[in-house]
C-alpha positions as CSV (number, residue, x, y, z in Angstrom):
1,X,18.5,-11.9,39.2
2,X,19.9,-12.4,35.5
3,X,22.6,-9.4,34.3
4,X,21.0,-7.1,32.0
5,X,20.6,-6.9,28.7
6,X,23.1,-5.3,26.6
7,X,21.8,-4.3,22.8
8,X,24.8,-3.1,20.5
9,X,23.7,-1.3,17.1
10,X,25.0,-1.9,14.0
11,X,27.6,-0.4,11.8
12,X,26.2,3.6,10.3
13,X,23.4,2.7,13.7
14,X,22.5,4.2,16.7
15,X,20.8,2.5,19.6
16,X,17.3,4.6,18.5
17,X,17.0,1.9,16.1
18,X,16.3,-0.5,19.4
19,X,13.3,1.4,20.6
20,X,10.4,-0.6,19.5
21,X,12.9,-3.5,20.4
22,X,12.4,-2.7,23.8
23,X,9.0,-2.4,24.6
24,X,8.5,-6.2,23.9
25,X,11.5,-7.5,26.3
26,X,10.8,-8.4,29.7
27,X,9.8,-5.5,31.9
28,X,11.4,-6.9,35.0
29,X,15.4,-7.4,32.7
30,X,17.3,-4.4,32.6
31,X,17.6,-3.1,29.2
32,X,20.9,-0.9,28.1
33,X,21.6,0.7,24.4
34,X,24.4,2.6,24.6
35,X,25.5,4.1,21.3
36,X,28.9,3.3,19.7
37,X,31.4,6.3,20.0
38,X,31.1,8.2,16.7
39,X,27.0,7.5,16.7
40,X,23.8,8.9,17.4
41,X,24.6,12.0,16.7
42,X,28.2,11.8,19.3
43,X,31.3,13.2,18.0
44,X,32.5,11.6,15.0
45,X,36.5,13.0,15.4
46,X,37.3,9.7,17.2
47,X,38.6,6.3,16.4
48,X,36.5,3.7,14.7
49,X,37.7,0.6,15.3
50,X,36.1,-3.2,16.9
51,X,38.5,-2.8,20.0
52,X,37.6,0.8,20.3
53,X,33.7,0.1,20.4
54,X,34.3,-2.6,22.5
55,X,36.4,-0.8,25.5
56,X,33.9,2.3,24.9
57,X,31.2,-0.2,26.2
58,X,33.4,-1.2,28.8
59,X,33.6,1.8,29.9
60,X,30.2,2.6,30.2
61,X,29.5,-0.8,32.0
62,X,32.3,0.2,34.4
63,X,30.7,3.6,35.2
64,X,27.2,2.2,36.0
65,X,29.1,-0.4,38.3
66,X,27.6,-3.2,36.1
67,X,29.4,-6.6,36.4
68,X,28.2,-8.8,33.6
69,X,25.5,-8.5,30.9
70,X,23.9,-10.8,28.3
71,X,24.2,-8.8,25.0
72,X,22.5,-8.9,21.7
73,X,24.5,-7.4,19.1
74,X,22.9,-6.5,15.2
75,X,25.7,-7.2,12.5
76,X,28.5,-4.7,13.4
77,X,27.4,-5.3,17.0
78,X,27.8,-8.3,17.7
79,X,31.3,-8.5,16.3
80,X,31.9,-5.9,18.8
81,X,30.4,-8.4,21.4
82,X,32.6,-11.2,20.5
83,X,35.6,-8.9,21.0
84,X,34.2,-8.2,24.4
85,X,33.7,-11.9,25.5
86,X,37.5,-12.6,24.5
87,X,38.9,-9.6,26.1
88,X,36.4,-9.2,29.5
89,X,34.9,-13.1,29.4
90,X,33.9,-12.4,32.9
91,X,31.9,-9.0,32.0
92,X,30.1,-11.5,28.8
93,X,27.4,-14.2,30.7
94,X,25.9,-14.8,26.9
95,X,25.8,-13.7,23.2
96,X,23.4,-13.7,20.4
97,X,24.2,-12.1,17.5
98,X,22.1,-11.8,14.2
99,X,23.0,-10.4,10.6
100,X,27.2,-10.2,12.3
101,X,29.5,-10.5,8.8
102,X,32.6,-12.6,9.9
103,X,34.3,-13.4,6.0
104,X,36.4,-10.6,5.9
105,X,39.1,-10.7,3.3
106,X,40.8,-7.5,1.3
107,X,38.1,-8.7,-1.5
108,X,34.9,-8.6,0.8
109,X,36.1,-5.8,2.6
110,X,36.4,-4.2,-1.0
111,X,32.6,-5.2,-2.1
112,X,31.3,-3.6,1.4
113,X,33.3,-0.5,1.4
114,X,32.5,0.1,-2.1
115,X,28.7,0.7,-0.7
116,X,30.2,3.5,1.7
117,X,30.7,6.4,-0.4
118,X,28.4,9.5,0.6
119,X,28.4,11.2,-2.8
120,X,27.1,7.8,-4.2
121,X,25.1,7.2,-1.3
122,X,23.2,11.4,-2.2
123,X,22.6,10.5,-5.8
124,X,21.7,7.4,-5.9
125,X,19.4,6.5,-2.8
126,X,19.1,9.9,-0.9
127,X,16.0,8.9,1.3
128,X,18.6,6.5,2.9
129,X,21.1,9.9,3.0
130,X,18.4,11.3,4.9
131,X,18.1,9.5,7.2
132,X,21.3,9.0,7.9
133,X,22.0,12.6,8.6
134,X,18.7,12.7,11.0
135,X,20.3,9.5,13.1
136,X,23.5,10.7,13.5
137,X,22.5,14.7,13.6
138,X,23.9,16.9,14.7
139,X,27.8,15.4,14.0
140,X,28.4,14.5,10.1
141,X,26.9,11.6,8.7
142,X,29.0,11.7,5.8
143,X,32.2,11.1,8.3
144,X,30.1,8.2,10.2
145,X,30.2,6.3,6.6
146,X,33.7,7.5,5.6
147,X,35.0,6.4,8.7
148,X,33.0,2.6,8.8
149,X,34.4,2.1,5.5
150,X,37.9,2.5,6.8
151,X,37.0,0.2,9.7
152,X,36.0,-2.2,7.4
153,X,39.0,-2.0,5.2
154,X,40.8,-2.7,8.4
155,X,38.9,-5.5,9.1
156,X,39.4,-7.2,5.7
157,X,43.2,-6.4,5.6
158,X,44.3,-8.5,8.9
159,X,42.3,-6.7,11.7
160,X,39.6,-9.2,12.0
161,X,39.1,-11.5,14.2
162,X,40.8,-15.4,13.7
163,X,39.4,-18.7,13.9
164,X,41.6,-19.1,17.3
165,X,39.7,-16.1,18.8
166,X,36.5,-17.4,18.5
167,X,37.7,-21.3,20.0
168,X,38.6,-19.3,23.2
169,X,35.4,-17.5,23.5
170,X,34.1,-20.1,26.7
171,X,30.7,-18.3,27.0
172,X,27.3,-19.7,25.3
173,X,26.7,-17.7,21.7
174,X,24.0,-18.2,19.8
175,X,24.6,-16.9,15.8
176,X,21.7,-16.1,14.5
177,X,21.0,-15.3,10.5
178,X,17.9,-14.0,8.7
179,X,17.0,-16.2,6.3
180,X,16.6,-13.2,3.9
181,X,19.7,-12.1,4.7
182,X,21.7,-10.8,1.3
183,X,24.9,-9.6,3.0
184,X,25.9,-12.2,5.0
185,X,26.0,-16.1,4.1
186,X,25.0,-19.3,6.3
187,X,28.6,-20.6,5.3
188,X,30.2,-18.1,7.5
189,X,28.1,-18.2,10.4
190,X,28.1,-22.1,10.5
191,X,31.9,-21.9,10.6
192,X,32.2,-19.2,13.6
193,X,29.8,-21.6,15.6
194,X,31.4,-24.6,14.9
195,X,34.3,-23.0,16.2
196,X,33.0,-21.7,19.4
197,X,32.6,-23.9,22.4
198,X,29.5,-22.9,23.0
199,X,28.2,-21.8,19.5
200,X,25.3,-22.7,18.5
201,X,23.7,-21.2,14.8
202,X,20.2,-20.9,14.1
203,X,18.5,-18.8,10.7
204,X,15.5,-17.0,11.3
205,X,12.8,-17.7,9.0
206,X,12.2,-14.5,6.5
207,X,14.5,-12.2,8.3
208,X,16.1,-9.5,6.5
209,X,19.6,-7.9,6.9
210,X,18.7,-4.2,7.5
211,X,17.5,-3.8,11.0
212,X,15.0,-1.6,9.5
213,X,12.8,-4.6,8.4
214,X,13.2,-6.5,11.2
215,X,10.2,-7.2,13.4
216,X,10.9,-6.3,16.6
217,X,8.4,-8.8,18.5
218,X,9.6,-11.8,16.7
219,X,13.1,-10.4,17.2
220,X,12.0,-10.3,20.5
221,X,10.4,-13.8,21.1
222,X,13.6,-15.4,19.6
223,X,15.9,-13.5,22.3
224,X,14.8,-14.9,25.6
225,X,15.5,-18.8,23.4
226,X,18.7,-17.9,22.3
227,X,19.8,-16.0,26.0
């Protein structure tokens, strides 16, 4: 019987965003989506950090008695994955990731934090305001974005993860990028799965960054490859 699958959301995501995801993966695979702590609408008056998600997940696979999943993580998620397979390898059996931004430096971490500014975000595109307060309703989804953007700050200013991280990681991952994909760059991804073991990188043809434009049945039908 093969572990189940873990999905991990995205940073500013919640695990709704996995729903039509779902109903196309294999009826007879457990299927978890936890939300991050922070998300969905949980209390945002916590820490937001990669080794925070990572033991919150933990946690939750702990409770449920789970010994090992296969996880697909979306951008922020599978960072958080990665973390996971380093720190638990025997919790991690496989990886894929897709749209997961590994350049951090003070000057990326500048040009994605300067997206993350609620007042900003209002004026200038508020249907995406919108629905950021309905996924994260009822906490504040003004404090979700305030408090990615310091995670990110933290990533680009020595909290990320190194190159000798990733060439311990002994389980198979499989990097995926959209070929669409205007936030992060084939360079980067080649370079974390060269460094892996098992890394393998693959771009998926017309694939976007947001999760949003996604298709979740060719999402799908690349997931059981790449597991």
């Amino acid at each position: 019987m093969q572990p189940p699958i873990l999905l991990l959301h995205g940073a500013l995501g919640s695990a709704a965003q996995f729903d039509e995801l779902r109903r196309y993966l294999p009826a007879t695979q457990q299927v978890l989506a936890p939300n991050f702590p922070g998300h969905g609408g949980l209390p945002t008056d916590i820490e937001f950090s990669i080794p925070y998600f990572a033991e919150s997940i933990i946690a939750l696979l702990d409770q449920d008695q789970i010994r090992q999943v296969q996880i697909f993580g979306y951008s922020m998620g599978g960072y958080v994955a990665l973390y996971m397979a380093w720190k638990y390898p025997e919790r991690v059996e496989r990886i894929s990731t897709l749209g997961t931004k590994f350049d951090w430096t003070p000057d990326s971490a500048a040009r994605e934090t300067a997206r993350l500014d609620p007042e900003k975000i209002v004026a200038k595109v508020p249907a995406f305001a919108q629905m950021l307060a309905e996924r994260h309703a009822p906490a504040d989804w003004q404090a979700v974005v305030r408090r990615t953007a310091e995670l990110l700050h933290g990533l680009g200013n020595g909290q990320a993860l190194g190159p000798e991280v990733f060439q311990s990681i002994t389980c198979p991952v499989h990097i995926g990028l959209g070929e669409a994909d205007n936030m992060v760059t084939p360079e980067e991804s080649k370079a974390v799965a060269g460094w892996l073991p098992k890394g393998a990188f693959e771009v998926l043809p017309g694939v976007k960054h947001p999760f949003e434009q996604v298709d979740a049945k060719q999402l799908a039908a690349w997931l059981p490859e790449s597991f």
